[in-house]
C-alpha positions in Angstrom: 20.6 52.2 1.2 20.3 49.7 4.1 19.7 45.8 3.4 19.2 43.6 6.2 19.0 39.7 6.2 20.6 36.4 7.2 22.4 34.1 4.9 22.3 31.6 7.2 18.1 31.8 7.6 17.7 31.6 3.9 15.4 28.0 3.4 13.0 28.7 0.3 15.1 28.2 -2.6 13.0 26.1 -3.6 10.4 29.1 -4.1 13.3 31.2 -5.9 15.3 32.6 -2.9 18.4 33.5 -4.0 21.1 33.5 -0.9 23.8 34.9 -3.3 22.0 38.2 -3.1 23.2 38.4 -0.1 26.7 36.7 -0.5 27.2 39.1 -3.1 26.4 42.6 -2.1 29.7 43.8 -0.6 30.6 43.1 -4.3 27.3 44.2 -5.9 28.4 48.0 -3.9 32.2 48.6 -3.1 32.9 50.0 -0.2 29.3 48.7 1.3 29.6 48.4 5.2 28.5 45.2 6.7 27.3 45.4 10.2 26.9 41.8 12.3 24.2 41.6 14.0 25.4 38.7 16.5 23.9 39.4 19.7 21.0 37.2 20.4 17.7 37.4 22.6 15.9 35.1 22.4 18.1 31.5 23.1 20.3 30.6 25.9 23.9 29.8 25.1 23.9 26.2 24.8 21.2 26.3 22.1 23.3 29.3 20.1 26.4 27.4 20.7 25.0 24.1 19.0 23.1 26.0 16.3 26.1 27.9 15.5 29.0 24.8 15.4 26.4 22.7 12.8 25.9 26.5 10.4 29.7 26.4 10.6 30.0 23.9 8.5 28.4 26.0 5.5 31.1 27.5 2.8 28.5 30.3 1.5 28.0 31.7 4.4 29.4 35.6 5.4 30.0 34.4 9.1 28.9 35.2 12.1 29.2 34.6 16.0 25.8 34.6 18.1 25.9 35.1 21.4 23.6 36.2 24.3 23.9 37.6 27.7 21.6 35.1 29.4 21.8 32.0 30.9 23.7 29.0 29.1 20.7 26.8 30.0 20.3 23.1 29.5 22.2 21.0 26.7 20.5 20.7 23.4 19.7 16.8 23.7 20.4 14.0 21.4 17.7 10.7 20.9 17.9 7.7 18.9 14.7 5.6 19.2 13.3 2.7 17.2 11.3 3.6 14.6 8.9 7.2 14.4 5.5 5.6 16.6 8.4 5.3 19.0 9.4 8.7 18.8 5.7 9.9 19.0 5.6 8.4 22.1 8.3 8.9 23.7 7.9 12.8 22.4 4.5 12.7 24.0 6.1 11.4 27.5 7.9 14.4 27.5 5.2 16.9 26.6 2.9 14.9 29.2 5.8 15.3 32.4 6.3 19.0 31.0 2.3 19.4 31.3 2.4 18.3 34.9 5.3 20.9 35.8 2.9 23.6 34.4 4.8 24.4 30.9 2.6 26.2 29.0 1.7 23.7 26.2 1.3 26.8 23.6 5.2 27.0 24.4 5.9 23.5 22.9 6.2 22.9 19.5 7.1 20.1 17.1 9.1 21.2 14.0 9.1 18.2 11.2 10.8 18.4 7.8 8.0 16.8 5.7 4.6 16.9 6.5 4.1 13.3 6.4 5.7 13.0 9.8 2.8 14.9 11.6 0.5 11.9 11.3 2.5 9.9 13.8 2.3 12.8 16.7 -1.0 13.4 15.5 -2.4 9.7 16.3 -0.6 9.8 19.3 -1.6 13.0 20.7 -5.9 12.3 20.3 -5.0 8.7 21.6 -3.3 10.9 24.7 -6.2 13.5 24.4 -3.3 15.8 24.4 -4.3 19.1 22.4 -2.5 20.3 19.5 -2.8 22.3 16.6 -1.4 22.2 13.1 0.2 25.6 11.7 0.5 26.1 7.9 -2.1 23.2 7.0 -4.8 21.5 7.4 -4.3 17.9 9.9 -3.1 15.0 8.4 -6.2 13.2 8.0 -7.9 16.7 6.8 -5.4 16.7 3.8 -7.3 17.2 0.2 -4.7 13.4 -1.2 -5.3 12.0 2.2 -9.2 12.7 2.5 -9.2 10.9 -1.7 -7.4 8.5 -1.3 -9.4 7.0 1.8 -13.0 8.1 0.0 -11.4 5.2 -2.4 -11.2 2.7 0.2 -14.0 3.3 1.5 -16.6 3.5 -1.4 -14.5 -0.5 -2.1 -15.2 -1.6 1.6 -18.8 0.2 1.6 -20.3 0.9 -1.9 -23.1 2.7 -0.3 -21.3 5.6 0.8 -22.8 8.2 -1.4 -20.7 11.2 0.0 -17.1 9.4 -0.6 -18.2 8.2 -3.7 -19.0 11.7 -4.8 -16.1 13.0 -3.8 -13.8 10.6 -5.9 -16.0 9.8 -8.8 -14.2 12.2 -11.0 -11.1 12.7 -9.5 -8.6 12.5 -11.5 -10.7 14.1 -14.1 -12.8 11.1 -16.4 -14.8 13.5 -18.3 -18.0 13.2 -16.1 -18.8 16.6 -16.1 -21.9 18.4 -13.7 -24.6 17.2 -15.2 -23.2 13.7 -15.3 -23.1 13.2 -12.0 -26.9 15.6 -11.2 -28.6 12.7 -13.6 -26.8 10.4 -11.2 -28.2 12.2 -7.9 -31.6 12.3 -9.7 -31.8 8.5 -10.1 -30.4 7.7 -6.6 -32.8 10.4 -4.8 -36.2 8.9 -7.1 -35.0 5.2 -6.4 -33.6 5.7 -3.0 -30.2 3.7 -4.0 -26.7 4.2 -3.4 -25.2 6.5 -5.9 -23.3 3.3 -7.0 -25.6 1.6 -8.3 -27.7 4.8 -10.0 -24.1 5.1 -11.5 -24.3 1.3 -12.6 -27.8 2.0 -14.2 -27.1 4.8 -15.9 -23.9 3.9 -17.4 -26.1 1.0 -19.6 -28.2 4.0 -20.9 -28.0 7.1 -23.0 -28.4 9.5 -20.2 -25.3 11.0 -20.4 -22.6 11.4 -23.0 -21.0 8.1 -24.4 -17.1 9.1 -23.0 -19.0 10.1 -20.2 -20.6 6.5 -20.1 -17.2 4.6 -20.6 -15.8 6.2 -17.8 -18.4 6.1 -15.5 -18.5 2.0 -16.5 -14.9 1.4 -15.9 -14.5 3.1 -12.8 -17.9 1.0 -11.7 -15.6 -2.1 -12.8 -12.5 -1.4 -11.1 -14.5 -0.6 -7.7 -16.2 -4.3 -8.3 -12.6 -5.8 -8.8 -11.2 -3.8 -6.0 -14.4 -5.3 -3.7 -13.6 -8.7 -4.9 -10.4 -8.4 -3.7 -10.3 -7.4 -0.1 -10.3 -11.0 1.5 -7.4 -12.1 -0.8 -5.1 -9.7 -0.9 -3.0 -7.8 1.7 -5.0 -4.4 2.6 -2.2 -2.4 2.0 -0.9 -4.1 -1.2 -4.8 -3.4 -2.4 -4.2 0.1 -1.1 -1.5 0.3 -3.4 -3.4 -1.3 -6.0 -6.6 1.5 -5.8 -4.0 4.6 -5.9 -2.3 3.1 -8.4 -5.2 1.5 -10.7 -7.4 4.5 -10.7 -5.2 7.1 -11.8 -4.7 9.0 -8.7 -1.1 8.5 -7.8 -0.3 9.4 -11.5 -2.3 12.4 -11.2 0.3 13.8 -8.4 3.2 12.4 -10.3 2.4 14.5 -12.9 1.6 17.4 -11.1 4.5 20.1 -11.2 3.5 22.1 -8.2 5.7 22.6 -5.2 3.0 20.6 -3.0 2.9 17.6 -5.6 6.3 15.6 -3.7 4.8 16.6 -0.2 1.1 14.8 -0.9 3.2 11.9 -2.7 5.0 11.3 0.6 1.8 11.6 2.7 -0.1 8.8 0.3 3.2 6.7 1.3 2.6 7.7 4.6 -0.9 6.6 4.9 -0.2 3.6 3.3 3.0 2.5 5.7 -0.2 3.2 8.6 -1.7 0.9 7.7 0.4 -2.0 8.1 -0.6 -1.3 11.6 -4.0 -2.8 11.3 -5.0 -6.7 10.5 -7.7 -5.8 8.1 -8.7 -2.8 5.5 -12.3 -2.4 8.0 -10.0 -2.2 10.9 -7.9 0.8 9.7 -11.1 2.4 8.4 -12.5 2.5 11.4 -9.7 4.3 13.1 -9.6 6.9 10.7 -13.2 7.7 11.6 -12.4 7.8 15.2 -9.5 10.1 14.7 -11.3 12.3 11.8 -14.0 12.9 15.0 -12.0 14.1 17.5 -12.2 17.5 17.5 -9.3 19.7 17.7 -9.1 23.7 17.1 -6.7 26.4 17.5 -8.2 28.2 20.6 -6.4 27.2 24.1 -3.2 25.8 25.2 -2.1 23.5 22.5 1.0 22.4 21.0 1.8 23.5 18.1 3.3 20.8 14.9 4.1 22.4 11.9 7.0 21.8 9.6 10.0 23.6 9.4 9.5 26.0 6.6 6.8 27.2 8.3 8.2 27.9 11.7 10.6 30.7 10.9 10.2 34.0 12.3 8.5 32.1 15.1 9.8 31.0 18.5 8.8 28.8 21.9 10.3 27.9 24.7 10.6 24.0 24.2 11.4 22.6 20.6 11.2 19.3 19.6 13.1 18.4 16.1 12.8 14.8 14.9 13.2 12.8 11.8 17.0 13.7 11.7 18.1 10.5 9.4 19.7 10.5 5.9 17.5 10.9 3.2 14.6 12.5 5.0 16.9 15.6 6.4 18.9 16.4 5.3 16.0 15.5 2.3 16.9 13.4 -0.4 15.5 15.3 -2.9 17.2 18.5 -2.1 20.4 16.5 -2.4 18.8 15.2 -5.5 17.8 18.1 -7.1 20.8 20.6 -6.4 24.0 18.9 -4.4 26.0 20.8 -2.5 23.4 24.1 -2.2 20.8 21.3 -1.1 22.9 20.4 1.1 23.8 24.1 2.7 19.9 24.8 2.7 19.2 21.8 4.6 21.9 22.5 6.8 20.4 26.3 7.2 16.9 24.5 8.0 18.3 22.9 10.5 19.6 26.0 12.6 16.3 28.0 11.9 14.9 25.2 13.7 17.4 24.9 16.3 16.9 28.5 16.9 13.4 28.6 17.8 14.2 27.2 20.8 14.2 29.5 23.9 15.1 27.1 26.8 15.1 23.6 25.2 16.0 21.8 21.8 15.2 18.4 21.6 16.4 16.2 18.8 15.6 13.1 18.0 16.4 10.2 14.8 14.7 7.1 14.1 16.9 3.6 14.1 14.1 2.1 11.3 11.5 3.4 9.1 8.7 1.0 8.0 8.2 0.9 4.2 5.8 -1.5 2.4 5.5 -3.3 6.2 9.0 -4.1 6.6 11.8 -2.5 8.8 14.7 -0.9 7.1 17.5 0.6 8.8 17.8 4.6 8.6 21.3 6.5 9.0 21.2 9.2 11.5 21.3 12.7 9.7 25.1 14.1 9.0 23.8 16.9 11.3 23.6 14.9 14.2 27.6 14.4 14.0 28.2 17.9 13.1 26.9 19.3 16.3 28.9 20.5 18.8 29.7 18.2 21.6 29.7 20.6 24.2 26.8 21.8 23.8 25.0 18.4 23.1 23.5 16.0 26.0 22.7 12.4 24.4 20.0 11.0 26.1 19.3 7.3 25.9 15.6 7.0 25.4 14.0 4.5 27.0 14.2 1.1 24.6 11.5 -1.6 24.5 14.3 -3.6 23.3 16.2 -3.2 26.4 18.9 -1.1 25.4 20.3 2.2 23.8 19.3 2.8 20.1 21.7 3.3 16.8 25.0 4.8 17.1 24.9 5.5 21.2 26.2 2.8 23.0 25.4 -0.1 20.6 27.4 -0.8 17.1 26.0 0.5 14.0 26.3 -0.9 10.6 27.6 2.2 9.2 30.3 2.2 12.1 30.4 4.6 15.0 28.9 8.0 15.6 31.5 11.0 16.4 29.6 10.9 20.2 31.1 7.0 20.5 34.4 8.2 19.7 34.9 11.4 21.3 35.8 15.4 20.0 39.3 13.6 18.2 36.5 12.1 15.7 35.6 15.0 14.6 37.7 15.8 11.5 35.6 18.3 9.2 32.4 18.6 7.9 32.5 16.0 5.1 34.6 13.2 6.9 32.4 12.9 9.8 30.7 9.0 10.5 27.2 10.6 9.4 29.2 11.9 5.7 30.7 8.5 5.4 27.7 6.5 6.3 25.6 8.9 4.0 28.5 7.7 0.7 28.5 4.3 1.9 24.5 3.7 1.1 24.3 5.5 -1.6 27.7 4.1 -3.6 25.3 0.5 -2.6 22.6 1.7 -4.4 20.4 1.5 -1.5 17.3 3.5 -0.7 17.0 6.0 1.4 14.5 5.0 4.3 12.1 7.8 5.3 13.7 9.9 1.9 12.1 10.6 -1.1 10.1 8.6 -3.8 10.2 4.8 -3.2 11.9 3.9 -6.5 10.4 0.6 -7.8 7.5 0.5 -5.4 4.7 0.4 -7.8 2.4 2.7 -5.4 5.1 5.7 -6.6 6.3 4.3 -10.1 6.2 6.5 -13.0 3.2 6.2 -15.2 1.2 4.4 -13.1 -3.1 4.1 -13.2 -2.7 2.4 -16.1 -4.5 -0.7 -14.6 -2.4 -2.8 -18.1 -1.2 -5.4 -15.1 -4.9 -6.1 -13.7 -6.9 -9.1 -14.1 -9.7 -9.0 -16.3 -12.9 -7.5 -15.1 -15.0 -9.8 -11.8 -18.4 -10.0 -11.7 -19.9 -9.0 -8.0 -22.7 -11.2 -7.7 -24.9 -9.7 -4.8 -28.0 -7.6 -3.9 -26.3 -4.0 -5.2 -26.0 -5.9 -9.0 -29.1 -8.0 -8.9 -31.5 -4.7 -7.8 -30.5 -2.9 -10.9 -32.8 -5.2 -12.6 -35.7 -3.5 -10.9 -39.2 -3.9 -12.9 -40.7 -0.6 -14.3 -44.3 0.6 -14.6 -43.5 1.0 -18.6 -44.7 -1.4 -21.2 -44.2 -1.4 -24.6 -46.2 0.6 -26.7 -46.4 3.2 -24.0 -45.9 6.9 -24.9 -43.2 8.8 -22.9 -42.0 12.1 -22.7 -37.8 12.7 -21.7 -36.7 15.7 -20.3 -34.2 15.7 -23.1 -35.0 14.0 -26.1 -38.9 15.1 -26.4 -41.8 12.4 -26.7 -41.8 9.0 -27.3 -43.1 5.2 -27.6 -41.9 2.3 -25.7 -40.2 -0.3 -28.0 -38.4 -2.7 -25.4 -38.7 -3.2 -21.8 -35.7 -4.6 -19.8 -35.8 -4.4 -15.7 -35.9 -0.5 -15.0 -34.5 0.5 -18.6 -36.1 1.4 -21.7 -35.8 1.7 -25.1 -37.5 4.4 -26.7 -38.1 5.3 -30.4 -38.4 9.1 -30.3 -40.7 11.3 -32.4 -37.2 12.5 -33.6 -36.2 9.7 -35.4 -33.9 8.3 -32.6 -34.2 5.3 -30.7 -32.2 5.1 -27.3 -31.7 3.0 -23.8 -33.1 5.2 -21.0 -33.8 4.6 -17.3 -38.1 4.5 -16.4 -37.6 6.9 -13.5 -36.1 10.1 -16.4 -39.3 9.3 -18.2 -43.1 10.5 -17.8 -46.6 8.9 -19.7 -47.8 11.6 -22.3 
């Protein structure tokens, strides 16, 4: 029998993976030989080397040395920048001068660690008209939580948006089942209104069931509080507010899918966006600019995909950023399993690495933005745990007017091994990165670009209950006031419904009736679901 693998490539744990399968078989069959595999073709000798030094510092690992006949090619490069929209830039510089030299853009790829980072290059790159594609997903914008969660702002900004409103009206699930919404299609299509205000019409009449009703009526509510909201509140606190209020961010909380975390951070993501913009109309009208721009997969593109789902592949330019504390190595993996978090991170960072042919390009952010305010971000443990002499640290080009976090300017957390030269580097949990990493979290502190947001209500547990909101607004205005539309009906009238048989008309209020069927029931119906006998 003949096994092959590689310890040191093994990143889906999370899916099951078990690395001690392979640990273990020289133990699991005596007198197994084990063959190293350690010549490479595919990376030149600088990228191996640096790849190989930060692996290293794994313990469950069987060892290896890579190596490769070819060239020792450029430096794997260092970057601290600002914050990530620098970092999309100043990524997008790079890609543009490599353009001009005639690199093939479909040998350039961005490797992120969460998905949420993609919608930074991804603004960047159609405000560039740069082509890319996304590999392993759908675009940022194209996202099912994304795609929701902006229906929701829209429908508040616009209530006449009959295809968001669709979308959202029973998501999370409020009981309003197919036919629910078809009697609300009916009514819009035969009074030519906005599904919103079918919705308010029918929700004051026994057309549909009565749980049916309640939730179709307090969903109607929370959009009009939400509306009367938008000129006195903060767009992205009322953001916040919608996601948290109707249930949705509480739907993914509770979600125990591996994909559940990833659409929590890009809903954070979205929402840190917006920040960007002076008014909720103003980012709105961005995301339907970008959501037009068409991109596909055909051509020269680059490719952005996150790192899980680049292995096995390979290009000749890589760029790797996001390397901070909390965000990779990821919080949660940390979190969730210590120390084997910690190795898989560390292996997720050479299969990245790795994919490089030519040139590896890595990259941290000084700040991440989070509920509109700067917060300082620790450059990854990885950073210091690369090797020096195969590392070029490149001072990016500061708007600021000078070089970013640990490289050539004082950092909070103290130096970076690169400041202090090779005798700083001690071992693989003493390095700056390690100490800076156990300084913020023995203070309790956050991790900035890491997981879940702790007391940020947007991600608090048990959200969408809506028990902190102010009591229910009345909208006065024409969507409200035409629901009181006059009917051809009068009473005394005989009627036949669709559903409950024939009829006479007992009461006549605006566009609604009520009706004392032949059956013995009398109930609130609106004129258009009705026909004279």
């Amino acid at each position: 029998m003949c096994c092959v693998g590689d310890e040191d490539q093994s990143i889906y744990g999370w899916r099951g993976a078990e690395v001690d399968n392979i640990l273990r078989f020289e133990k699991d069959f005596p007198g197994a030989t084990v063959i190293r595999l350690e010549r490479n073709y595919r990376s030149t000798g600088h990228i191996l080397g640096a790849a190989s030094g930060l692996i290293a510092q794994n313990k469950s690992r069987l060892g290896k040395t890579l190596y490769t006949d070819g060239d020792s090619g450029a430096r794997a490069t260092v970057t601290g920048v600002w914050d990530d929209e620098e970092e999309a830039r100043s990524i997008g510089e790079t890609i543009e001068g490599l353009r001009k030299d005639r690199h093939p853009l479909n040998q350039i790829a961005i490797l992120v660690r969460a998905s949420a980072q993609m919608r930074a290059f991804e603004d960047r790159f159609i405000t560039m008209g740069l082509p890319y594609r996304v590999i392993g997903g759908p675009r940022f914008y194209e996202r099912q939580e994304i795609k929701d969660a902006i229906a929701y702002l829209e429908v508040t900004a616009n209530p006449s948006n009959d295809l968001k409103f669709e979308r959202i009206v029973n998501v999370p699930k409020r009981g309003l089942g197919d036919t629910s919404i078809k009697r609300v299609h009916e009514l819009a299509r035969a009074r030519q209104v906005p599904m919103v205000q079918a919705a308010r019409e029918i929700a004051e009449t026994e057309e549909i069931g009565a749980k049916a009703r309640r939730s179709l009526a307090d969903l109607l509510r929370m959009f009009e509080r939400w509306r009367a909201q938008i000129d006195d509140m903060r767009h992205t606190e009322l953001a916040e507010l919608i996601l948290d209020e109707s249930g949705y961010t509480a739907m993914w909380q509770a979600d125990k899918s591996p994909q559940a975390q990833s659409r929590l951070e890009n809903l954070k993501e979205l929402v840190r966006f917006m920040h960007q913009f002076d008014t909720l109309a103003g980012f709105l009208e961005h995301v339907s600019l970008v959501a037009d721009a068409e991109q596909g997969d055909d051509g020269d593109r680059v490719s952005l995909m996150t790192l899980h789902a680049a292995k096995g592949l390979e290009f000749d330019t890589v760029f790797l950023p996001g390397w901070e504390e909390g965000l990779f190595p990821h919080q949660r993996s940390l979190d969730e399993s210590g120390l084997a978090g910690l190795e898989e991170e560390r292996r997720l960072a050479y299969v990245g690495i790795t994919r490089a042919r030519k040139r590896a390009h890595i990259s941290f952010a000084q700040n991440r933005r989070l509920r509109g305010l700067y917060q300082s971000a620790t450059a990854s443990r990885f950073v210091d745990e690369l090797p020096e002499d195969h590392v070029e640290v490149v001072e990016a080009k500061s708007p600021f007017g000078g070089a970013y976090a640990g490289f050539g300017r004082a950092s909070p957390y103290g130096a970076s091994r690169f400041d202090e030269g090779p005798s700083a580097f001690r071992s693989s949990y003493d390095t700056p990165g390690w100490q800076r990493a156990k300084q913020q979290w023995s203070g309790g502190g956050g991790n900035a670009g890491g997981g879940a947001a702790g007391g940020n209500k947007f991600f608090r547990a048990g959200s969408g209950t809506g028990k902190r909101s102010p009591g229910p607004v009345t909208i006065e205005g024409e969507l409200v006031a035409s629901s009181a539309a006059e009917s051809s009906f009068a009473r005394g009238d005989r009627v036949r419904h669709e559903k409950f048989g024939g009829g006479m008309v007992v009461e006549v209020d605006g566009n609604k009736l009520t009706i004392a069927f032949d059956e013995g029931d009398r109930k609130r119906v609106v004129a258009n679901f009705v026909t004279r006998e």
